[in-house]
N, C-alpha and C positions, 0 to 999 in steps of 0.2 A: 538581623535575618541571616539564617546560614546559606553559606556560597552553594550552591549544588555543584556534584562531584563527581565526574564521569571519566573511571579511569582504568586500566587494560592489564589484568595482572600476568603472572609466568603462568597460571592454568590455561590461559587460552593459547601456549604456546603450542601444545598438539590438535586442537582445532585449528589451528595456524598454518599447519604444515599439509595438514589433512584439506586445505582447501586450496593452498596456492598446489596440492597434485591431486585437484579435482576428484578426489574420493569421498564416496557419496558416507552424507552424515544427517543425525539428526537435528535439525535444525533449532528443534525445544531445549534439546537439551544443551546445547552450544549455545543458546540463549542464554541459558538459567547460569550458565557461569560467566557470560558477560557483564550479567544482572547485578553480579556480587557485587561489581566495580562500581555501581552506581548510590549515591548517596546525596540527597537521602533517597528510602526505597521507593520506587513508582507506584503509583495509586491507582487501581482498577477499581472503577465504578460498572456497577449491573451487570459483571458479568452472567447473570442468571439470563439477559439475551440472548445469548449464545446457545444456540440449536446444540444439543447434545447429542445427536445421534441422525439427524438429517442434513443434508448438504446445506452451502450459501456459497455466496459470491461476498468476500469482504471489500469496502470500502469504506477507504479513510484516508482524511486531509496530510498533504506530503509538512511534513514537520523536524526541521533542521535549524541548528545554528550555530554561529562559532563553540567549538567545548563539548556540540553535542551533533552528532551524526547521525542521520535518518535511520540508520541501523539500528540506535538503542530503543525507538519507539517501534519498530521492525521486532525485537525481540521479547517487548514484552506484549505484544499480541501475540507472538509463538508461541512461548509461556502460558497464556493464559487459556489461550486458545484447547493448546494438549490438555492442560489439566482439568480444561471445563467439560471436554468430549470423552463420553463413553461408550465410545466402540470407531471403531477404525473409518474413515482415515483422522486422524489427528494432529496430521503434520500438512503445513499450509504452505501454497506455491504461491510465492510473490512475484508481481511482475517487477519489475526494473528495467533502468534504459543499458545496454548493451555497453555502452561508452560513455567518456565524459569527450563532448565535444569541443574542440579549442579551432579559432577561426586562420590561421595562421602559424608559420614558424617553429621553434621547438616543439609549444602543445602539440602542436598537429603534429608536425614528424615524429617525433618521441614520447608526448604521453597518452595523447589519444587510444596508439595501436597498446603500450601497453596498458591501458584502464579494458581494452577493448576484450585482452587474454586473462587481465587478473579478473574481470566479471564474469568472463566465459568457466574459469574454475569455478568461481564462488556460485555459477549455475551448474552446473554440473553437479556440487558439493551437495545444495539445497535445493536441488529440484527449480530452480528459480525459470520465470520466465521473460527470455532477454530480449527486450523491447527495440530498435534504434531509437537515438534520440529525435525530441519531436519539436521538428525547428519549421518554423517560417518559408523557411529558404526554399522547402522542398529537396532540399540534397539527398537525403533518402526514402523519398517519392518511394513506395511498393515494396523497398525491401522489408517490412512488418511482415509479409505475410504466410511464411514459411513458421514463424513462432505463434503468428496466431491462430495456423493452423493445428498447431501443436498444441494451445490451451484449449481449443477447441475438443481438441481428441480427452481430453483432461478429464473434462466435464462430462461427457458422454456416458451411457451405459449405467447400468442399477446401482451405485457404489461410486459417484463423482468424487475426483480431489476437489481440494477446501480448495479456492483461489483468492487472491487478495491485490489487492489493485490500488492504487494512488492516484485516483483519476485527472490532478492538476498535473504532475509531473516533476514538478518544482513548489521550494516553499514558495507564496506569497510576501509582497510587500510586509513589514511588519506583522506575519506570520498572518498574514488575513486571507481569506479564501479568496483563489481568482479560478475564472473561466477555464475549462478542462480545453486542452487543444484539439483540433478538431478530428473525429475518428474515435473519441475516446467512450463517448455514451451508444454506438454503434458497439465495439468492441464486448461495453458490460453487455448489449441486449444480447448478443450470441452469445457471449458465454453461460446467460441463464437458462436458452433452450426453451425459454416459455414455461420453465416450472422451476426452477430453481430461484428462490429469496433472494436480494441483497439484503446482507447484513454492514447496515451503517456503525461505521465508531467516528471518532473523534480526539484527537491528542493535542494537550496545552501543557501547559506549566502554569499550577493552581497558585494562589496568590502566597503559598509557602515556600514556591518552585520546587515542587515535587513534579517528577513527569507525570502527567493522567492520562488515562484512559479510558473513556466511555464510549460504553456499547449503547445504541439502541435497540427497537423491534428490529425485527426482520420486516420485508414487504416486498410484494411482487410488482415488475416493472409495468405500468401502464399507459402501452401507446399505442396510437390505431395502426392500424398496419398499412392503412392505404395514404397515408402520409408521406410527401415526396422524402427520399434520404437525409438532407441535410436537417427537415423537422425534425426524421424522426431523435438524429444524432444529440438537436440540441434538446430536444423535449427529454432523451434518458439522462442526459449531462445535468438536465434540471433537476429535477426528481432527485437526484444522489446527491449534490451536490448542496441542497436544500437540507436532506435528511442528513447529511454532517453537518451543516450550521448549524441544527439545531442541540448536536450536543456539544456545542462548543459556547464559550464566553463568550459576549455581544460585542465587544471588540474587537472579534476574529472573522465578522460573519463577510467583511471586505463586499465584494462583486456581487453576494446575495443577499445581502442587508434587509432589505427593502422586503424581499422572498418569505428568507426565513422568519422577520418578525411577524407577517399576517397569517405564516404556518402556522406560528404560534399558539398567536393571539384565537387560532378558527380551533385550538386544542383547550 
């Protein structure tokens, strides 16, 4: 079986420069030459789900690992995304966490603030939208909400940006879906406004280790509205998190195991 090959040629040396001085670029297309570097080539299944001309809210499982950066399954949704859409917008704002968080020592004094200005470019570059990270601790208790007022304004109006979201945050144990931290299915239901789809995918490494990528339907969120908050948050965390299991391997389905198979099974 061939190794898979994920590697950074001199073309992306002026997308390079272009993002550590925050100058706005297109994302698809900064994609498509990251893409080159990948081998073998990523596999897109059904992109014919992809709304070609009306809005969504995308969601899909966070997918990383040593050799491979959440970035390259980042680009070939951008990728596919522009090329599937025929008419504007066709460039997609991902969320992302603002920083990498380190609990102590060098991390914290020295690489934290700079992960905190090299994201801040790379949002600026690509429109991205920058999250804090989402810990336990509460350490950044409220400050979310000056950028989610920002994806908020995204959505808004005849003509939404595309959005795209990772609603875990981080991969899972042996790449298996875990629980979205809390805030996160509150987050997708404002961003849909009550009429805007989430459009579910899914991203593994097929049993050739090609990167994939499957899309599903689109579907609108379903929950009562007189449901105290924290339902409503976990009942939208379900729903999405469900509707990625199911275009994932049965060995990835982790925390909605149980969920996704009687999805299934009721299809």
């Amino acid at each position: 079986m061939t190794t898979p090959s994920y590697r950074y040629s001199l073309r992306l040396l002026i997308p390079f420069l272009r993002a550590l001085g925050g100058v706005r670029s297109s994302m698809s297309a900064d994609s498509a030459l990251l893409l080159r570097g990948a081998h073998p080539a990523p596999r897109v299944l059904t992109p014919e789900n992809i709304p070609a001309g009306s809005p969504f809210i995308l969601t899909v499982n966070h997918y990383d690992r040593p050799g491979l950066g959440a970035w390259w399954a980042v680009a070939v949704i951008a990728t596919t995304i522009a090329a599937r859409r025929t008419r504007e917008p066709r460039e997609i704002h991902f969320a992302m966490a603002r920083e990498w968080w380190y609990p102590r020592g060098f991390g914290k004094l020295v690489k934290q603030p700079l992960t905190r200005w090299f994201f801040g470019q790379i949002g600026k570059t690509y429109g991205m939208i920058l999250l804090p990270p989402a810990l336990d601790s509460g350490e950044f208790r409220g400050q979310a909400t000056f950028a989610i007022r920002g994806a908020l304004a995204l959505t808004r109006g005849e003509n939404p940006a595309l959005i795209g979201i990772a609603p875990e945050g981080q991969t899972g144990a042996g790449f298996c879906l875990r629980q979205p931290p809390s805030g996160a299915g509150l987050f997708l239901l404002l961003l849909t406004h009550d009429r805007i789809p989430i459009l579910p995918a899914g991203i593994f490494e097929d049993d050739d280790r090609a990167l994939t990528l499957r899309f599903g339907a689109p579907f609108d969120l379903r929950v009562p509205r007189d449901l105290p908050r924290d339902e409503r948050d976990a009942q939208v965390a379900r729903q999405v998190m469900i509707a990625i299991g199911r275009l994932l391997p049965e060995k990835m389905w982790g925390a909605y195991r149980a969920e996704v198979r009687a999805a299934l099974e009721l299809h």
